[in-house]
N, C-alpha and C positions, 0 to 999 in steps of 0.2 A: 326911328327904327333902330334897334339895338344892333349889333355884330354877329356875327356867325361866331357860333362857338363850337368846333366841330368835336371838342371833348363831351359837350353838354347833347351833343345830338345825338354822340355813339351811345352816352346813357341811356337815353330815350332810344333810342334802338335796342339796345338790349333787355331793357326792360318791356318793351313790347314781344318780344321773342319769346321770354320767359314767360311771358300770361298767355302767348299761344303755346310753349310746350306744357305748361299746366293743365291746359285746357284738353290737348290730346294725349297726352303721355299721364297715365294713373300714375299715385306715388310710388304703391305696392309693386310695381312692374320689376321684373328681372329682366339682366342683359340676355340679349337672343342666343349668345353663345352658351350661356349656361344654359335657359330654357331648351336648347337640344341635347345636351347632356340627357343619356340614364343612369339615374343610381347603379350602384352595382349590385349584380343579381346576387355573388356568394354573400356579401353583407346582408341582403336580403334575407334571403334564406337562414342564414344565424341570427339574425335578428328575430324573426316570428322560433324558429325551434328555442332561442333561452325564453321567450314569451310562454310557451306552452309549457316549456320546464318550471318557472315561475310560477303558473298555475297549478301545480304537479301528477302534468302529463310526463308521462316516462317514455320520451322522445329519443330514436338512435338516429345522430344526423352524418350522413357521409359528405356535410357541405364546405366545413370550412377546409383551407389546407393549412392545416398548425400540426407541426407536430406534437405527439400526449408527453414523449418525453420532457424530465427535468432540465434546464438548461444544467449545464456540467457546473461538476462544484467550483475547480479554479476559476472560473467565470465569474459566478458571482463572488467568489473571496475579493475578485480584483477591483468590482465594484464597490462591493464594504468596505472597502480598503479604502475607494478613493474619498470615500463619502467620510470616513473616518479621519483623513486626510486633507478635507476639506477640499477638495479638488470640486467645486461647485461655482466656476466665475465662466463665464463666457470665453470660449476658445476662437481661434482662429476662424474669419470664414471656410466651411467646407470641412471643418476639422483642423484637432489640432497634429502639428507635424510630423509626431513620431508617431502616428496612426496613419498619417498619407502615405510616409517612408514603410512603414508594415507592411501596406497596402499594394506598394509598388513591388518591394519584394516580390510577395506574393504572386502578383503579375509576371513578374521576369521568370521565375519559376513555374508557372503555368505553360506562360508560352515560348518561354528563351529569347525572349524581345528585351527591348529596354527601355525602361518604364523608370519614370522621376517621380519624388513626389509632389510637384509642382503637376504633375499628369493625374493626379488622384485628386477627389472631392465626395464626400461621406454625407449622406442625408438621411432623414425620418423614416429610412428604407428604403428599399429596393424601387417600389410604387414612384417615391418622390425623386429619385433617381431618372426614372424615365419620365417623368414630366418636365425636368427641366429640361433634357435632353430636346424633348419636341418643342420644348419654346424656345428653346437658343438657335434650334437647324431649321425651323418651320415657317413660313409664311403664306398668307392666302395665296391661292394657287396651286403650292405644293402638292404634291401626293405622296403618298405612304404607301407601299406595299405591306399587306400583312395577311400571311396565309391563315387561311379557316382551317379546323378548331384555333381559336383565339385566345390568349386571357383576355378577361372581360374589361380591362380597363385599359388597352390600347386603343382600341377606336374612339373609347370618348375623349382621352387627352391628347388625341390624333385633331379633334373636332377642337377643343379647346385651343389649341396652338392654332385656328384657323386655317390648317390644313387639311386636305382630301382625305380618307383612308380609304385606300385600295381592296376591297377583301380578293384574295386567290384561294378560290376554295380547293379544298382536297379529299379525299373518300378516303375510306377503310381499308380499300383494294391496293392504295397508292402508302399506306403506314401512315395515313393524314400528314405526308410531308411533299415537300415543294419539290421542283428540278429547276433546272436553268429556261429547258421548252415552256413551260408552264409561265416562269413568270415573264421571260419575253414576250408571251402573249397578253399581257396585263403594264407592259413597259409602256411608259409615252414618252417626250420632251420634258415632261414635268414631275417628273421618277425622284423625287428626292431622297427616300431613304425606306430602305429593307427592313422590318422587324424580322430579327430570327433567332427563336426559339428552342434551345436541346441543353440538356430535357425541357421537353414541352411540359409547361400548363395549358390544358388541361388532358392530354391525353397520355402521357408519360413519354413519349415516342423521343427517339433519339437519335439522331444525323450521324451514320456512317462516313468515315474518313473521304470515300470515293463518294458521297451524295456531296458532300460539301466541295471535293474538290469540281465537279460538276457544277455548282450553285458558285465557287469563285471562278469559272468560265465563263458564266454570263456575269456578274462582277466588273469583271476586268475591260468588259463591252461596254460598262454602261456607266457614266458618273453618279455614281448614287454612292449614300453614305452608309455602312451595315453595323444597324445596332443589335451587339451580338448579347442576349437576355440569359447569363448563365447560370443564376440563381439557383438552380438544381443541381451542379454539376458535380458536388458531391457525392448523388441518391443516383449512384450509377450499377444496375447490377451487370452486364455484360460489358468489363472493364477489359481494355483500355479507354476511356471517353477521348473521343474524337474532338478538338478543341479548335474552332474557329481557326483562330491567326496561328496554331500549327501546321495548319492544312493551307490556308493563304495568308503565309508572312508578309508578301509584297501588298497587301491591301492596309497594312499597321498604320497609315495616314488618310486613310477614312474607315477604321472603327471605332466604334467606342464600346464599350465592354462593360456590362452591366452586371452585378455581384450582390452580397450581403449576407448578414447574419443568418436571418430569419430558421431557413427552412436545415442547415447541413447541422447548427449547434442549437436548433431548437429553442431561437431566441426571439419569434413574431413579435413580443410584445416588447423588446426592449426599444427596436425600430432602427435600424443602424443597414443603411444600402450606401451601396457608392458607387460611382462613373471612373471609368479610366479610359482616355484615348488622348489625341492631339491637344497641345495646348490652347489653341488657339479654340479648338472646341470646350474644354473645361474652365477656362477662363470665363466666357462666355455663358454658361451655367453656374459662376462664381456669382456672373455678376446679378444674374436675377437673384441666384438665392441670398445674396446680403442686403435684399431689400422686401425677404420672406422668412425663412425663419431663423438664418443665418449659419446653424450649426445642428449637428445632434445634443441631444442632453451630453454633458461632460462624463457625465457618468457611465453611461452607454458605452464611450467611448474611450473611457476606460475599461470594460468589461471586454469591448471589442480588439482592443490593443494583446489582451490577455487571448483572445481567442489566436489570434493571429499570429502570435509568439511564441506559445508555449505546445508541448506537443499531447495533442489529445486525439491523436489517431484510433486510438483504440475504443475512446467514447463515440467516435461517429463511426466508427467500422461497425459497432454492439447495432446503433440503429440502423444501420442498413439493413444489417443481418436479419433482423424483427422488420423490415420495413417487406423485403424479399419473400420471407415465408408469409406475411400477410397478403402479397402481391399473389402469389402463388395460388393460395386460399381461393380468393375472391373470385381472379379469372376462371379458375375451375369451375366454382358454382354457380358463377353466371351463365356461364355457355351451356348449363345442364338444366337453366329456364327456359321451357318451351319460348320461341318467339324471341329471344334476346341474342347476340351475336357482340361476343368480348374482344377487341387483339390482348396478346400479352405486349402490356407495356415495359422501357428497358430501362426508365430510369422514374425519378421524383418519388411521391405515390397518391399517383392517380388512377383508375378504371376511364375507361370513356367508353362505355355498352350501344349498341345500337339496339331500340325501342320497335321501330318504325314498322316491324311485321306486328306488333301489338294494335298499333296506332286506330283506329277508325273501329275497333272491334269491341262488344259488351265483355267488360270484368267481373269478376264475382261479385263485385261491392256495389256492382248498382250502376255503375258508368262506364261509356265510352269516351275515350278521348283522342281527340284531332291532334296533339300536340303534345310535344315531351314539356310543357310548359305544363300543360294541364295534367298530365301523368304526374308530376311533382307534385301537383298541388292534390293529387286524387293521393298517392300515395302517404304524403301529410296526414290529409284528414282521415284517412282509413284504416292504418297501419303504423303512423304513427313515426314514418323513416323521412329522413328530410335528405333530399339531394337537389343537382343543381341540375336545373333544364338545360339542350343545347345551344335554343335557339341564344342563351346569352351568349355560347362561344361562336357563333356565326354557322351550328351545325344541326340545325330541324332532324328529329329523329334520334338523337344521339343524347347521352345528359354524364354529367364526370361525377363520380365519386368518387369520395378521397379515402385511402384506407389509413390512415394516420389517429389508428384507435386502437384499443386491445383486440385479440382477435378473436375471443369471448364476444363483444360488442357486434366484431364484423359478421358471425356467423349469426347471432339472433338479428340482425337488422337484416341480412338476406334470405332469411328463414319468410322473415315477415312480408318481404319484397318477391317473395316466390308463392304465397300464400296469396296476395291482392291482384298478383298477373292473371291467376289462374281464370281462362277463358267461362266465362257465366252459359 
């Protein structure tokens, strides 16, 4: 009788394991966590409108948020520059230094804090931004508060980091913004971290000094960490903007403060977002991202050095200006569709219309619709206007258009969108 060999047995045990997960587990299977992820709805929506364009349907879509401006010339000069320069090798994780140091600036002069650039970290955008975020402070368990209207891609990277997401829903009655009352009624034990939003995606709406100092009252009650999303904070028309850690400096060790190119220099597609807060927090988002995508393009990051250095106040002042009189436009003409109900929004540029006295009633074209999902999709097929349903932002009845087009465009696409409501 031979010896035990308990190497040779674990073999045999494990290869027994493997032909029963073969046996139950298909190959094609995705991880569960991904399997509850949703796509996201505005990429949706841009995707079937270039598809119809493509075909040469003459589609006017209110869906994506890009602005139509040029990004500014020194911008890109600074990136021809670096390309020309050869500045194309792998930088620093999170960015390279003298784009953290820009960065931090910036910060200190936002909020009069003080900000290192060892506290800075630059990614593929604003988006990758907050993903790391939730997987550095996240764990099963956790919960997320995030007030409704949403962007659409907080509660899936909420779900991804295997945390909770809380929705706090809000009305139209309330500016679709939170108070302190509200979200203590939505607090537990397990409260780990605040999304908040101003300017809001998707409704434009934007947190007064005194709503904030209200919302850092409950704050200051509860251990929770406030990821403060100010990627709009530029596209502000009733300035001064009210600025997070202006309003609650004593909170500057549990925020993190979420920024980037995209939307103030009209630069979506070059992809440049960054995190600023405690070290010990961006450390921690160093460390996943140097084992995902490590950095932004160099390049980018040269354009975005330029952005951040140089003074181009008066190219983003030009698009406010056209951002404003388009805001203006819009909300006019929508509140003059029978059954539609606009707020004026105060910052980005977005609409977010309520639908919901349309909802269940025959249209001219032939259909009723239950849902601002299905209002999108009626107005698609019939009229040819692509916008984005509520229910993605957590808001049934409601749907956001973006007005970030000529206003040529914006008046024939609500021509056509006042044309398809009309009651059959």
């Amino acid at each position: 009788m031979g010896l035990y060999n308990p190497q040779s047995a674990q073999v045999e045990i494990d290869r027994d394991m493997e032909a029963t997960l073969a046996e139950t587990k298909p190959l094609d299977r995705i991880s569960a966590r991904t399997a509850a992820v949703q796509p996201s709805a505005t990429m949706a929506v841009e995707g079937k409108v270039k598809r119809m364009r493509a075909a040469g349907e003459a589609v006017i879509s209110f869906g994506a948020g890009e602005p139509d401006f040029p990004t500014p010339e020194p911008i890109k000069q600074a990136a021809i520059k670096a390309i020309q320069d050869n500045f194309t090798r792998y930088t620093e994780t999170g960015g390279m230094a003298a784009l953290k140091e820009a960065i931090a600036a910036r910060e200190r002069q936002n909020t009069g804090l003080d900000y290192k650039a060892s506290q800075v970290a630059t990614h593929t955008g604003g988006k990758e931004s907050l993903y790391l975020a939730f997987q550095a402070l996240c764990e099963a368990g956790d919960e997320v508060l995030i007030p409704a209207p949403y962007w659409v891609s907080y509660v899936e990277q909420v779900r991804l980091a295997e945390a909770t997401p809380v929705i706090v829903p809000t009305t139209a009655d309330t500016g679709f913004k939170v108070n302190a009352a509200l979200l203590a009624r939505y607090t537990t034990p397990r409260t780990r971290i605040l999304v908040l939003n101003s300017p809001s995606n998707p409704t434009g709406m934007v947190y007064s000094q005194a709503e904030l100092e209200d919302i850092a009252s409950w704050a200051r009650t509860n251990q929770v960490i406030i990821l403060s999303d100010e990627l709009y904070d530029r596209i502000v028309f009733n300035p001064p903007y009210a600025r997070w850690l202006r309003v609650a400096p004593d909170l500057y060790e549990r925020t993190v403060i979420i920024n980037g190119l995209s939307k103030a220099y009209a630069m979506t597609g070059w992809r440049l977002g960054y995190a600023v807060g405690p070290e010990w927090i961006i450390k921690a988002m160093l460390k996943i991202q140097s084992h995902s995508n490590s950095h932004p393009s160099s390049i980018t990051q040269a354009a975005a050095l330029a952005a951040y250095t140089l003074d181009l106040e008066a190219e983003i002042a030009k698009m406010v200006a056209a951002f404003k009189e388009r805001r203006d436009w819009i909300v006019r003409a929508l509140n003059e569709i029978a059954g539609v109900r606009c707020l004026m929004p105060e910052g980005a540029f977005y609409v977010f219309p309520d639908f919901s006295a349309l909802l269940g009633k025959p249209l001219k074209y032939g259909r009723t619709c239950s849902t601002t999902e299905e209002l999108a999709m009626y107005l698609l097929d019939t009229v040819k206007v692509g916008i984005v349903h509520g229910e993605a932002f957590g808001a049934p009845g409601c749907a956001r258009l973006s007005y970030a087009m000529s206003l040529e465009q914006i008046k024939e696409g609500v021509a056509r969108i006042q044309d398809a409501l009309t009651l059959a």
